[in-house]
Z-matrix of the N, CA and C atoms (Angstrom, degrees):
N
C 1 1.475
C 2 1.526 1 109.88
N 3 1.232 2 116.27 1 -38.51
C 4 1.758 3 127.98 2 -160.43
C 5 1.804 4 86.13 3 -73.08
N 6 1.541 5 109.74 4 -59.37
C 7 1.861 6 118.86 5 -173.30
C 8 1.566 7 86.61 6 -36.88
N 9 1.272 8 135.98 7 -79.82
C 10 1.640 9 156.68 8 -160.67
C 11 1.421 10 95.88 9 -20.55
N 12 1.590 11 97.06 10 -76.10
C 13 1.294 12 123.16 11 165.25
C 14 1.433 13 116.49 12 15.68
N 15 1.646 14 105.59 13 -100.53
C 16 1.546 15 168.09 14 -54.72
C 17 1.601 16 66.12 15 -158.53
N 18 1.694 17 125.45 16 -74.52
C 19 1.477 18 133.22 17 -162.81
C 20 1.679 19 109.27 18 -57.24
N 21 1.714 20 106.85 19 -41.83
C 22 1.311 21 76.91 20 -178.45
C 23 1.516 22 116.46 21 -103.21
N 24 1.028 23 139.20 22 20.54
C 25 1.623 24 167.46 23 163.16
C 26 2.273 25 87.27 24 -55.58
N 27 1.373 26 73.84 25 -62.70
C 28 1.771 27 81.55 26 -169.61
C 29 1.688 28 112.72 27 -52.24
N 30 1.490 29 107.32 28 -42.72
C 31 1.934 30 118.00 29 -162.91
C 32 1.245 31 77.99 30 -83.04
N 33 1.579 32 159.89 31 -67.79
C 34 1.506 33 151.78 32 179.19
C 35 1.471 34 101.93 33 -32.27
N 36 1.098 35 137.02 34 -65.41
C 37 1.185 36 131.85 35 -178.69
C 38 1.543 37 112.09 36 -58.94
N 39 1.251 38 129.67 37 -28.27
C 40 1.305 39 123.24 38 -173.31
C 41 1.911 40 105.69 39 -80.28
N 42 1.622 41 80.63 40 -47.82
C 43 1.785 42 75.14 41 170.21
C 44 1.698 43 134.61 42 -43.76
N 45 1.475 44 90.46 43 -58.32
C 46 1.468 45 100.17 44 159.07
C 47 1.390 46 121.87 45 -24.36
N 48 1.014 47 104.57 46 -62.34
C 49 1.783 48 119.47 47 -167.09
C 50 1.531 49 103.19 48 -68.92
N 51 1.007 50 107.82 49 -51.70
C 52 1.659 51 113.50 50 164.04
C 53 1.364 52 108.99 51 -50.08
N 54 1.026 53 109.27 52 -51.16
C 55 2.171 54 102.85 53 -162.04
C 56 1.894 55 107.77 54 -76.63
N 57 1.696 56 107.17 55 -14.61
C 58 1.391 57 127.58 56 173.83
C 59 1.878 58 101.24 57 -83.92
N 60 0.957 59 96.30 58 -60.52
C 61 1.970 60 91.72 59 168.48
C 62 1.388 61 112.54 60 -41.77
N 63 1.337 62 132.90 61 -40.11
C 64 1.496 63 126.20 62 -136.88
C 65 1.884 64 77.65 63 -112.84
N 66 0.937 65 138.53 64 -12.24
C 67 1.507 66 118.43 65 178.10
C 68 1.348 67 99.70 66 -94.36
């Protein structure tokens, strides 16, 4: 469950960074 977690913690954070690039 924690690994699960951990994975989508990471793709939220990537988005972020993406949706901060694109402005």
């Amino acid at each position: 469950y924690q690994e699960t977690l951990n994975k989508a913690r990471g793709m939220i954070k990537a988005l972020e960074m993406a949706e901060k690039g694109l402005e």
